[in-house]
N, C-alpha and C positions, 0 to 999 in steps of 0.2 A: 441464387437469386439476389438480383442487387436491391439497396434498400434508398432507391433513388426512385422518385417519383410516390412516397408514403406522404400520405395526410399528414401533417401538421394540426393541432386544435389548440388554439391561445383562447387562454380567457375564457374558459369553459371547466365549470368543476360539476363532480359528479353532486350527487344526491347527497347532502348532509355535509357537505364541502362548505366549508370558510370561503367566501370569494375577498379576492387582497384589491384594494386599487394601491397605488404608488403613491399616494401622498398620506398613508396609511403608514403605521410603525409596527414594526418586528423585533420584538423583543427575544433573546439569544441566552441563555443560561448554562454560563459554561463557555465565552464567545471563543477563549483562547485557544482550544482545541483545533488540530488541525483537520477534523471531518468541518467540524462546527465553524470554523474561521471560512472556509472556504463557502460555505452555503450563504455566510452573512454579505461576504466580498462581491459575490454574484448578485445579491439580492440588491445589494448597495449599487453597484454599476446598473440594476435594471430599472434603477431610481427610488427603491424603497428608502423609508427613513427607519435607519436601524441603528439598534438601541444593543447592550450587552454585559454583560456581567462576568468577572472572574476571582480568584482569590488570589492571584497577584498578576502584575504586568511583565509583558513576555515580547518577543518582536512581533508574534504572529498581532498581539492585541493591540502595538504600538502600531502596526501597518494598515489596520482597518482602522483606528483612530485616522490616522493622515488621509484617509479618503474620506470621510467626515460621518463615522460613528461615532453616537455615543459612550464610552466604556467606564463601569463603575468597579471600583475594586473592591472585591468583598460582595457578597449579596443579602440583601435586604427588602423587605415586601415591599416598600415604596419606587424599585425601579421597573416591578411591572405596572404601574399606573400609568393609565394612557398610554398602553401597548392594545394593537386592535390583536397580535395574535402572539403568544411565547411558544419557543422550541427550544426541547432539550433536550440531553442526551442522555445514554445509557449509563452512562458514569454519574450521573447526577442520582440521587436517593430522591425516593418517592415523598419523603419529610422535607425535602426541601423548603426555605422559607417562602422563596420565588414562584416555585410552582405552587406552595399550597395556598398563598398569597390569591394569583392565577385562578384557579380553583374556586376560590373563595368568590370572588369579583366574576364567574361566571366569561372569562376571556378563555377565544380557545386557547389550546394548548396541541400542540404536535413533538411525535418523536422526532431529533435529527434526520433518520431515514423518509418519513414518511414526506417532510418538506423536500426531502433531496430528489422523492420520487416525483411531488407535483412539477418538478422542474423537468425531471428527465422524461417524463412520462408526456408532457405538453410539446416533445416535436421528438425529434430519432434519437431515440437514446442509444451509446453505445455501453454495456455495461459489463463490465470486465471483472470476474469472478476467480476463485479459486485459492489454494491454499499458500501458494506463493506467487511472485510476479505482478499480482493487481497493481501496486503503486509503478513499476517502473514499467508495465504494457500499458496503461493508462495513460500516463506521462509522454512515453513514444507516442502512440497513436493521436494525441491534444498534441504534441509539436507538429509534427508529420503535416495535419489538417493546418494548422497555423499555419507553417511554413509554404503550404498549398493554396493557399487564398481561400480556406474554407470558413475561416470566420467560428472556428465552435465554441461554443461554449463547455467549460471546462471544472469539473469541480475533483481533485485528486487527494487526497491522503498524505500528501509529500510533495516539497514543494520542487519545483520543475528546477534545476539549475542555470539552464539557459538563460530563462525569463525571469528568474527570482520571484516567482508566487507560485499558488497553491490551486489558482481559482480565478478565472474569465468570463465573463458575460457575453458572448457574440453573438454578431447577426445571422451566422450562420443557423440552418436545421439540424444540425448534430453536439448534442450534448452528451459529453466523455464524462462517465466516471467509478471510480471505484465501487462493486455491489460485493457489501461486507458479509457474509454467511456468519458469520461467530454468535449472532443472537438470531439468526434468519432474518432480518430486517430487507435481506435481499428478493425476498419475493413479494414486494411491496412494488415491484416495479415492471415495465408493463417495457421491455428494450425491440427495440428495430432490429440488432446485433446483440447476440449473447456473447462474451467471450467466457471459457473457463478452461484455464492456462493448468490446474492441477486438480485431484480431490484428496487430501490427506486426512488423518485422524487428529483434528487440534479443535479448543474448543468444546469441547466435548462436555463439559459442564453445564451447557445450556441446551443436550441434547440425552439426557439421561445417562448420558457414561454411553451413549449408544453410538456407535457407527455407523450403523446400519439408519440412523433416523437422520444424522447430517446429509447422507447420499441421497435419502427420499426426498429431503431437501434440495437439494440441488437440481432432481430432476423437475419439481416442480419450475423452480427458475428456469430453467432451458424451457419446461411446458409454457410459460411465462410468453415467451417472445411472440411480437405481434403475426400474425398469419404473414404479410409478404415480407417477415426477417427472416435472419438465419443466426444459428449456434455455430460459432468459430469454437472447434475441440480439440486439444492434444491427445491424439492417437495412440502417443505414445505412453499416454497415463494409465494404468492398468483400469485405475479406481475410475476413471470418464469412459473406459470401454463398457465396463460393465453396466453404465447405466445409461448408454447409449440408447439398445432397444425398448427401455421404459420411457426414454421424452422422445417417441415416434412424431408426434404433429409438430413438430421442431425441424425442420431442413437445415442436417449438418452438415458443414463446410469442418474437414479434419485438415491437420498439421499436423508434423511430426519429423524427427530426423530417423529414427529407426525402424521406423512400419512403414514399410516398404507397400504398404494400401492406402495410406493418407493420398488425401489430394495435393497437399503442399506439403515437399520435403524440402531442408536444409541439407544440401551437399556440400563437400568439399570443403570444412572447415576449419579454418586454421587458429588458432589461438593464440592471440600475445597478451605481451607487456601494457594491460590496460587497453585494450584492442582485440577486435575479432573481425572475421569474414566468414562468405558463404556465399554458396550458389542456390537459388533459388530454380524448384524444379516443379510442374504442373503433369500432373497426369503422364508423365515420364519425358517434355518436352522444357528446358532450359530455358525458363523467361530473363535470367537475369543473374546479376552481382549488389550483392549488397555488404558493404565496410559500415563496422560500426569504433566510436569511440570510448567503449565501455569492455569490460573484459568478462570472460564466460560462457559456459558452455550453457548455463540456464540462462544467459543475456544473448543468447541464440533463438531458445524459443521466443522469448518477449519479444525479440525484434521478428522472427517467422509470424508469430498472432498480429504484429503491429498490420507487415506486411498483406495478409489476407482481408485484413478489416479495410484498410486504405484501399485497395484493388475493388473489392465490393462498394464505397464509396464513391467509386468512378475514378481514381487515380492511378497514373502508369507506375508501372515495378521504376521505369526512370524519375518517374518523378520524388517518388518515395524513398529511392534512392539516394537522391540528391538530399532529400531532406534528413534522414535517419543519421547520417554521419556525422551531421551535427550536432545530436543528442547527448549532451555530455552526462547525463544524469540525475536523479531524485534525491536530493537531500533526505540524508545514511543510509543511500542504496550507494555502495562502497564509493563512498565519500573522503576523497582525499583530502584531508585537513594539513597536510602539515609535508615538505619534502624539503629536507635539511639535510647537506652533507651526506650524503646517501642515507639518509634516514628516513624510514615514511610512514609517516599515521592515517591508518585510514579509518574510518568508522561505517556503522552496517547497522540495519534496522533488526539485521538474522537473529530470530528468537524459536525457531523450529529447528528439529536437526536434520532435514533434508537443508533448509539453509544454509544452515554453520557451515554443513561440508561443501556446498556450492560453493559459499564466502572462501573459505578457505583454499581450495582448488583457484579458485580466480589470482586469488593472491598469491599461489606460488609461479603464476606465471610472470613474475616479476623478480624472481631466483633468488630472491632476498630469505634472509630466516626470519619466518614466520612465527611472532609471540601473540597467542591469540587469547584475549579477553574475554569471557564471556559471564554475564550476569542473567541468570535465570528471571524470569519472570512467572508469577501465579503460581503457586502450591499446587495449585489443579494440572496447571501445563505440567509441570515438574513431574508430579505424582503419573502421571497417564502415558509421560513418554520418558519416565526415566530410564530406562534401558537405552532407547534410542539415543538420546541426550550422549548416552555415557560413551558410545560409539561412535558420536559424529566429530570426533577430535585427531582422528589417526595421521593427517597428513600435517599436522602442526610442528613447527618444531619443540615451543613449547607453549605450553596451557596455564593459564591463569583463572580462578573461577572464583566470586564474588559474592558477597549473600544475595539471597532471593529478593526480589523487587515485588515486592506484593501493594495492590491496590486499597486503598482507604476500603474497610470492612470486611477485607478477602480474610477466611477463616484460616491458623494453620495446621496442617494434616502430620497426622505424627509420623515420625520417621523421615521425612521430606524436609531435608535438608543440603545445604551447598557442601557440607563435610559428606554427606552419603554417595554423593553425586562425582568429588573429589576422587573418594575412593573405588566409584564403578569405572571412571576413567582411567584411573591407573591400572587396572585389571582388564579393561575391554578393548581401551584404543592408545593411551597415552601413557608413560610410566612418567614422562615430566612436566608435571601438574602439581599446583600448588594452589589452597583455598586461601585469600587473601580478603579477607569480610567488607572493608570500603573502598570509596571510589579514591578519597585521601591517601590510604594507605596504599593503592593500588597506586598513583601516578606518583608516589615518592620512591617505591619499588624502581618504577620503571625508568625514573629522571635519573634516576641515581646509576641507573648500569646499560640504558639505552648504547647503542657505539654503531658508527659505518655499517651497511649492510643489513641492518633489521628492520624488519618491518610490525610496527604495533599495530593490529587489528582487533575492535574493541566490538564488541557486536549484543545485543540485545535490546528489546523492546521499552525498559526502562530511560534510565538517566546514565547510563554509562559512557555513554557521547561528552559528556563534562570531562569527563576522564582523558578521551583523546584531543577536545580544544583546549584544556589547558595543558596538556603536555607538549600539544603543534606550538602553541601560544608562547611557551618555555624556550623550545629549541630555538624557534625565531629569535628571540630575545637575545638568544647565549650568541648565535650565532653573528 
């Protein structure tokens, strides 16, 4: 079912709803962030006067300044005065001076999600789910529509490489964007299109240690989608088959390359050198070819989800075509920073190890030896998949591994360390592996014995990206 001809409602809130006009101010706590930059961007382009706060200046904060935010550095109870509404994120503590400021003065207050829903929720949202892929099926599918005169509006987790931002206002009725499950924040939203591209065990801290309560999750979302949408599924995901027959009032639309029951399969793939292709096949009839400029066998699915969601949109497999190949990718969704004397730095958001080993497999299609970086993040991530972790390193030539990136207040769990972690890789997947504690120590390591033919891949969800721009930064330099 296509999700062409769905009601639109502007300007209309529920029961107990804040209603905003546009000459009104939105105050942003936390603006710098890349969920929270993107919501402010949008709201700026749809003419609000928006206000924001962070504890230092970053590009994302310097680039909604140039469109005419206000930004304060540092937070203080005086920059929500005269804000008619503040929004914050989950990263923000509930002590906050800002919000309890907010609070105090009786001004609403909304979570980052629940503002990102009045948005997506007030025309077709498409809302793209799952354990991995959200930022870069997100991304494809917001270019795709660009690229097609669709006009969408856009709000993404990473910023789109093509366009350099993160986040779009359009005229169009479809509004793309990431639906984060890690606090459930994702069933705050009411989509046209569901997409969920994986369901993995991550997270798990804001679900009792349960797995079993994330997946219940998720089927709520897919229960979620408006009666004339549809749930775009991988098939191929054990953990989305199994909770398929629980979101029954859901009409799924499956993908997949290896089930051979999906409605949309990926044939005929070939993988390169930062490059891939495939045939696109319906119901066992040959719609098409699709070339992409990103490398991957999980940058296969992302472009198959792109594919079905545009198609349901009303767009031809040629048209989509034509646009997809231009895709060059999401900022550290393997993010080429640096290509020196055959030398290549690339950097990657991969902080799960169904990722790592995707990253890594991408990058050996590039025949280079592969020195892969990885910096853990959260004592909880660590703790819940260290096994996994320790096994997702076997196709590297060699491992480098980093102390843990923990969040302002994250507890730490004993035994859960980057030395323990060190030692399961040597035992499970990798014997040449070395713990190296900072990012300093790490890119003096690597300056100093980099040569022709290697390739430094630096990957996790912290600040370990610093690590591969100043080492691209370097080679350029020498070079």
């Amino acid at each position: 079912m296509s999700v062409r001809g769905c009601s639109i409602k502007r300007n209309q809130t529920k029961a107990g709803e804040t209603s905003l006009r546009t000459e009104q101010r939105v105050h942003f706590i936390g603006i710098g962030g890349y969920g929270m930059s993107a919501i402010a961007r949008v709201m700026l382009e749809m003419g609000y006067e928006v206000t924001g706060s962070d504890v230092a200046r970053q590009e994302l904060t310097e680039k909604l300044a140039a469109k005419g935010a206000r930004i304060s550095i540092g937070h203080e109870a005086k920059n929500v005065h005269g804000a008619s509404l503040v929004v914050y994120s989950t990263a923000l503590s509930s002590d906050n001076v800002e919000r309890k400021e907010a609070e105090q003065l009786n001004i609403p207050t909304l979570h980052r999600a629940q503002m990102l829903a009045r948005i997506l929720n007030d025309r077709a949202g498409v809302a793209v789910a799952g354990a991995h892929g959200k930022t870069t099926t997100s991304s494809m599918i917001a270019l795709v529509m660009e690229n097609s005169q669709l006009d969408p509006t856009y709000i993404i987790g990473g910023e789109i490489v093509n366009v350099g931002t993160n986040a779009k206002a359009g005229n169009g009725k479809y509004v793309v964007a990431e639906a984060d499950e890690s606090d459930g924040s994702f069933l705050q939203y009411r989509p046209s299109i569901a997409v969920v591209t994986n369901i993995e065990p991550d997270h798990l801290e804001n679900y009792e240690g349960d797995f079993g309560k994330l997946k219940e999750a998720y089927v709520k979302f897919l229960n979620n989608v408006r009666p004339d949408g549809c749930a775009v599924v991988c098939l191929d995901d054990g953990n989305v088959r199994d909770i398929l027959p629980q979101a029954s009032s859901t009409r799924a639309i499956t993908f997949g390359i290896d089930s051979e029951e999906a409605e949309y399969r990926a044939v005929d793939i070939e993988l390169g050198d930062r490059c891939a292709s495939f045939g696109v096949v319906r119901a066992g009839q040959r719609l098409g070819d699709v070339r992409l400029s990103v490398p991957g066998r999980h940058n296969v699915y992302n472009a198959l989800a792109t594919v079905v969601v545009c198609l349901e949109a009303g767009l031809t497999l040629e048209r989509i075509a034509e646009a997809i190949v231009e895709f060059r990718g999401a900022k550290r969704r393997f993010h080429v920073l640096g290509e020196v004397k055959d030398m290549l730095i690339i950097d990657d958001y991969a902080h799960h190890p169904t990722e790592i080993e995707a990253t890594i497999l991408a990058a050996k299609a590039t025949g280079k030896r592969i020195i892969a970086v990885f910096q853990p993040q959260r004592y909880t991530r660590t703790f819940f998949l260290l096994d996994a972790f320790s096994r997702a390193f076997k196709e590297a030539d060699e491992v480098i591994i980093t102390d843990i990136y923990s969040p302002a207040g994250e507890q730490r769990i004993e035994g859960v360390t980057s030395q323990k972690l060190v030692e399961l890789i040597a035992a499970n997947s990798n014997p040449n592996v070395a713990y190296i504690p900072t990012k300093e120590e790490v890119q003096a390591n690597l300056a100093a014995r980099i040569a022709p033919g290697d390739l430094v891949l630096t990957m996790g969800a912290g600040d370990i990206w610093k690590v591969a721009d100043s080492l691209a930064r370097e080679l350029r330099e020498q070079a």
